[in-house]
C-alpha positions in Angstrom: 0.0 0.0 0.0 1.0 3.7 0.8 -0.7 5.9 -1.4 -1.1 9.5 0.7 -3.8 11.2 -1.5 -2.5 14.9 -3.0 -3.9 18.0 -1.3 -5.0 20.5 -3.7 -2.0 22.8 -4.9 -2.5 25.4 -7.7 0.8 25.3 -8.4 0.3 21.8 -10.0 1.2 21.9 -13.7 -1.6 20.5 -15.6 -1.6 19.3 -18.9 -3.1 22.5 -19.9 -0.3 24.8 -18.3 1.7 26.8 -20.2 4.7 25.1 -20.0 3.0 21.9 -21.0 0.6 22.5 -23.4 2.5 24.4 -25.9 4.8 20.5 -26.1 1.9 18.7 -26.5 0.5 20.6 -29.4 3.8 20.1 -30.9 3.6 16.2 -31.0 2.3 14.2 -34.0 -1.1 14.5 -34.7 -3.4 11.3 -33.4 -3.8 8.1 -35.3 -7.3 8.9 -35.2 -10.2 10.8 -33.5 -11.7 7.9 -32.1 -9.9 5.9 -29.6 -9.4 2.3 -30.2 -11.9 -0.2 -28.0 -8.8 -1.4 -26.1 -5.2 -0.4 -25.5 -2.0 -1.5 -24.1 1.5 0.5 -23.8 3.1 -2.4 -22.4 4.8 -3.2 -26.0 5.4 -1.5 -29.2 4.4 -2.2 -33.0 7.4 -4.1 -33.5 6.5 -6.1 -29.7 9.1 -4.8 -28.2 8.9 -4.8 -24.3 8.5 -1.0 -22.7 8.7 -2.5 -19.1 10.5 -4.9 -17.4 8.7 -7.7 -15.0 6.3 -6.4 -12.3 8.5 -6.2 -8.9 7.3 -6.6 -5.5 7.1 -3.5 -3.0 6.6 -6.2 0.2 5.6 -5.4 3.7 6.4 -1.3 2.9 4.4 1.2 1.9 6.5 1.8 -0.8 3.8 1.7 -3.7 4.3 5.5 -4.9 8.5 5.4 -5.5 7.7 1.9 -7.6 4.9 3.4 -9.6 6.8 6.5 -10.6 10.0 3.8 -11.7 7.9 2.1 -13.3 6.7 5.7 -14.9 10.7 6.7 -16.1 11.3 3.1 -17.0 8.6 2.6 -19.2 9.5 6.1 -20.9 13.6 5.7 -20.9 12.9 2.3 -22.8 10.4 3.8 -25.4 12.3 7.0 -26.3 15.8 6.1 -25.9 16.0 2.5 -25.9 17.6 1.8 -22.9 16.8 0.3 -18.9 17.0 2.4 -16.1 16.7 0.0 -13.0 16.2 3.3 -10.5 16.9 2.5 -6.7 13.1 2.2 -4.8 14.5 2.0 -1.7 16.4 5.6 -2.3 13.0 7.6 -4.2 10.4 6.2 -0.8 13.3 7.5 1.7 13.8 10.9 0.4 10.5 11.4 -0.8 9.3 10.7 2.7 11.8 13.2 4.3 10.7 16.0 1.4 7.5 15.8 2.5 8.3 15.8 6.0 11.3 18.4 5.3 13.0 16.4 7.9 15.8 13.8 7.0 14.9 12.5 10.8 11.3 11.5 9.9 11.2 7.9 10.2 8.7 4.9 9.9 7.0 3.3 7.2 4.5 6.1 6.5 3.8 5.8 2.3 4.1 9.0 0.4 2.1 11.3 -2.1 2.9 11.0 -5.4 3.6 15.1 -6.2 6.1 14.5 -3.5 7.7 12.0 -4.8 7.7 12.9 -8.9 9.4 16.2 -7.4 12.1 14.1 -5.2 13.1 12.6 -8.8 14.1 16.2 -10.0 15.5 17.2 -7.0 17.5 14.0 -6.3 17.7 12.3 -8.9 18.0 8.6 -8.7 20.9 5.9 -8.7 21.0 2.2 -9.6 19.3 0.0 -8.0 22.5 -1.6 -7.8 24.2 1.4 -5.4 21.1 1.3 -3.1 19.0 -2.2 -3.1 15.5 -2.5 -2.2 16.5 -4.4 1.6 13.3 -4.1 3.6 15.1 -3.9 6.5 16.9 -0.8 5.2 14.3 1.3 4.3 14.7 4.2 7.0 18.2 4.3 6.6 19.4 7.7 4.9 21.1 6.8 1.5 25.2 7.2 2.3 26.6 10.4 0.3 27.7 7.9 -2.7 24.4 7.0 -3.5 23.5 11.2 -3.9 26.7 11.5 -6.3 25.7 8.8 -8.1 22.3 9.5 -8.6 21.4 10.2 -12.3 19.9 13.2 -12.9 16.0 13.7 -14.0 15.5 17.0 -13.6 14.6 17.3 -17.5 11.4 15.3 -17.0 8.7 17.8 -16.9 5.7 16.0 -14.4 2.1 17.4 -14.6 -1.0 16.4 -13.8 -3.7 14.6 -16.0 -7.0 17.7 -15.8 -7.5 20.4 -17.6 -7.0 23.0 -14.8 -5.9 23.7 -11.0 -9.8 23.6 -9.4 -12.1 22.8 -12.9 -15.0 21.1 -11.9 -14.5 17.8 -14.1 -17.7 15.5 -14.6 -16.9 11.3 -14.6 -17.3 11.2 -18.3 -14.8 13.9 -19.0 -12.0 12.6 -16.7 -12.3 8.9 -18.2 -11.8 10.7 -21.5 -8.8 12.9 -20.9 -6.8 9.8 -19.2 -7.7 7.6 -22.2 -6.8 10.0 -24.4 -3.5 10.7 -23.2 -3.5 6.8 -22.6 -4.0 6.3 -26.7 -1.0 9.5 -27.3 1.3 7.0 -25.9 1.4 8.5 -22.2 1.1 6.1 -19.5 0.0 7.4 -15.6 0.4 7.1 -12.1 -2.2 7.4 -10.2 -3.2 5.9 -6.4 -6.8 4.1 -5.4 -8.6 3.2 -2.9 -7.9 -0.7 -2.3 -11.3 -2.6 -1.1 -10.9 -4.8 1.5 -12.4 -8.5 -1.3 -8.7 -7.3 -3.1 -7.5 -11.0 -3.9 -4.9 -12.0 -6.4 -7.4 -12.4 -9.0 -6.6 -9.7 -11.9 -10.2 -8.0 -11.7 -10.5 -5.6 -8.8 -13.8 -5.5 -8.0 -16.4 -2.5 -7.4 -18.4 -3.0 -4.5 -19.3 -0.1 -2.5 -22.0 -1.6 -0.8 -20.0 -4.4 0.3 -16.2 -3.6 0.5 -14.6 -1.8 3.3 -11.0 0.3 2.2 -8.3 -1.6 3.1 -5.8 1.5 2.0 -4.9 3.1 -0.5 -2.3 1.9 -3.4 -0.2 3.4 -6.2 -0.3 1.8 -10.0 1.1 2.7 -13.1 -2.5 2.8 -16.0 -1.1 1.3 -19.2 -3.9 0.9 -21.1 -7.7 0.5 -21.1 -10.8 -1.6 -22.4 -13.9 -0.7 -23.4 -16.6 -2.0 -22.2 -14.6 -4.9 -20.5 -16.8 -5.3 -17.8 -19.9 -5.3 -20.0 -21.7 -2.0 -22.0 -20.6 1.0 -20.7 -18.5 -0.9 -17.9 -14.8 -0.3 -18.7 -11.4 -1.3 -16.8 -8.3 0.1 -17.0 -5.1 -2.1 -17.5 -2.7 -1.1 -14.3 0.7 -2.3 -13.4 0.7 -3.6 -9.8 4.0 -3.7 -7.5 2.3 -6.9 -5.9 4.8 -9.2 -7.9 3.9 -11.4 -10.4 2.2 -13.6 -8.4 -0.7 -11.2 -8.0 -2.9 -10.6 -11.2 -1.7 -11.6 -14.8 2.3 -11.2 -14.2 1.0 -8.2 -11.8 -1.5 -6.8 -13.9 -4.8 -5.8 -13.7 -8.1 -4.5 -14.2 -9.5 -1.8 -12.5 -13.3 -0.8 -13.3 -13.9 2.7 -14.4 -16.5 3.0 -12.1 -13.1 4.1 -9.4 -12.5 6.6 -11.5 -15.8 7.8 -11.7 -16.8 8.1 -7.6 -13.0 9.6 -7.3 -11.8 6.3 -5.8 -8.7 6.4 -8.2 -7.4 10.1 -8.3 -3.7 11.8 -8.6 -3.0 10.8 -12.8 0.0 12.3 -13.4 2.6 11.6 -16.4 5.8 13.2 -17.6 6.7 14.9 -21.0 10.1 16.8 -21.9 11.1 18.5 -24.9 13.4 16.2 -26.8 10.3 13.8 -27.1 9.0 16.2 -29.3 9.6 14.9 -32.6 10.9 11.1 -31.7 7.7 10.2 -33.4 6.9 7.9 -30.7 3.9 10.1 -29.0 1.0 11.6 -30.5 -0.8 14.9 -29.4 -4.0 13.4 -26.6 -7.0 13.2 -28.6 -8.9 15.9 -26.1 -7.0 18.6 -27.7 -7.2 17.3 -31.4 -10.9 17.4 -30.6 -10.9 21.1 -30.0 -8.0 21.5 -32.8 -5.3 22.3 -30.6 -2.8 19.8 -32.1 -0.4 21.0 -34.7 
C-alpha cells in the first residue's frame, strides 16, 4: 500500500499549463479521432517490451517510489532504448523526508505522489544496484555515494492529468482525458482506494455496498478496455508492484466505475522537450478534438 492522496496545490502543472501545453501541441497528430476499444503500452508495433517484469514492493508502503520507476522506465525504454533499473528503496526515503522536510522522519509512512515525482528532480536517482531495495533498510538515509551517483532527472517535466488547477471535471470527462493521453502514448500514475475483497485475481472488483477500504495503493495505467466489464463498464489495465504472483504477471483491471466516484485520483505523467519529434507520442486526442494539435 501507501498511497497518501495529493492536497490541492494550484501550483500543480496540468496538462493545460503553459509550460505543457505548448509541447503537447507540438507532437504528431493522433492516429485517429476515435480511440481504439482497447489499449495497451506495455509493448510496441514491433512487440518490443517497454517494461521490465512487475516487482514486489513487500511489507512497505513503498507503492508511490515503484509506480513512478515504473513511470521513467517505461519512458527511458520507449524514447531512448535503454533500462534504467532506478533504486526504490532511495526515491520512498527521500521522498518521505521531502514531504516531511526532515531527514529525521522515520517509519513506514507511504508518500504522495507530487512529492515523490518532485524528489526525482530534485534527487535524482541511482542504480538499483548502489542502493537495493533491503526491507530492512528502508529508513536508513542513503550514504553520500548513493547522492553522487544519482542520475539526474530534472529534464522530465511532471504534470498532472485535468484540464485546470480547481475545474469542476464531470466522470465522463476525466475517463476521457486519461484515455486520451493513454492512446498518445502516455502512461500514468495514479493511487486508489484498495477494497478490502482485493484477492490476487486480476479483476479488482467494485463493490461499494460491500467492500470496506483496506488502504490506498499506487499503480502505473497502461492501457484500457472498453466496455470490458460489459456496455458502458470499462477497466483500466494497471501495473501492480504486488509481484507477479498477483494478477496476470501483476496486472490488472480496475473498473472505471473508481475513476468515476474519485476512488482512483492523482494521474499524473511526464513529458520533456526532446520527445518532441521522436515520433513515438501523439498529441492526446482531447486537444485534437478542440484542434489544438499542430
Amino acid at each position: 500500500m501507501g498511497w497518501i492522496p495529493d492536497l490541492p496545490d494550484p501550483r500543480d502543472y496540468t496538462y493545460r499549463h503553459p509550460e505543457i501545453l505548448p509541447l503537447l501541441r507540438q507532437l504528431k497528430p493522433p492516429n485517429r479521432q476515435q480511440l481504439a476499444d482497447e489499449l495497451d503500452l506495455r509493448k510496441g508495433e514491433a512487440g518490443e517490451l517497454f517494461l521490465t517484469e512487475v516487482d514486489d514492493q513487500g511489507p512497505l508502503n513503498s507503492s508511490a517510489a515503484f509506480a513512478t520507476l515504473s513511470l521513467v522506465e517505461y519512458f527511458e525504454r520507449r524514447m531512448y532504448g535503454r533500462t534504467f533499473e532506478g533504486s526504490r528503496r532511495f526515491l520512498y526515503k527521500v521522498a518521505r523526508n521531502l514531504r516531511i522536510k526532515s531527514s529525521r522522519i522515520t517509519g513506514d509512512t507511504g508518500t504522495d505522489l507530487r512529492t515523490t515525482l518532485k524528489a526525482i528532480r530534485q534527487f535524482g536517482i541511482p542504480d538499483e544496484a548502489y542502493c537495493p531495495y533491503d526491507i530492512d533498510q528502508f529508513d536508513h538515509e542513503p550514504g553520500p555515494f548513493a547522492y553522487q551517483v544519482a542520475r539526474s532527472l530534472r529534464h522530465y517535466r511532471y504534470f498532472r492529468i485535468e484540464s485546470d488547477w480547481g475545474a469542476e471535471q464531470d466522470s465522463s470527462s476525466r475517463w476521457e482525458v486519461i484515455t486520451s493521453f493513454l492512446s498518445a502514448g502516455f502512461p500514468m500514475v495514479f493511487g486508489f482506494s484498495v477494497p478490502s475483497s482485493l484477492s490476487t485475481a486480476a479483476d479488482i472488483t467494485f463493490r461499494p455496498e460491500l467492500d470496506a477500504i483496506g488502504g490506498g495503493q499506487c499503480a502505473l495505467a497502461v492501457g484500457y478496455k472498453l466496455n470490458y466489464y460489459g456496455r458502458s463498464q470499462h477497466a483500466l489495465l494497471i501495473r501492480s508492484s504486488w509481484g507477479t504472483s498477483w494478477g496476470t504477471d501483476g496486472y490488472g483491471w480496475l473498473p472505471h466505475s473508481y475513476v468515476q466516484h474519485q476512488l482512483a485520483a492523482d494521474f499524473w505523467t511526464m513529458l520533456q522537450e526532446d520527445w518532441i519529434n521522436a515520433g513515438e507520442l501523439s498529441c492526446p486526442s482531447v486537444l485534437a478534438n478542440g484542434d489544438e494539435c499542430q
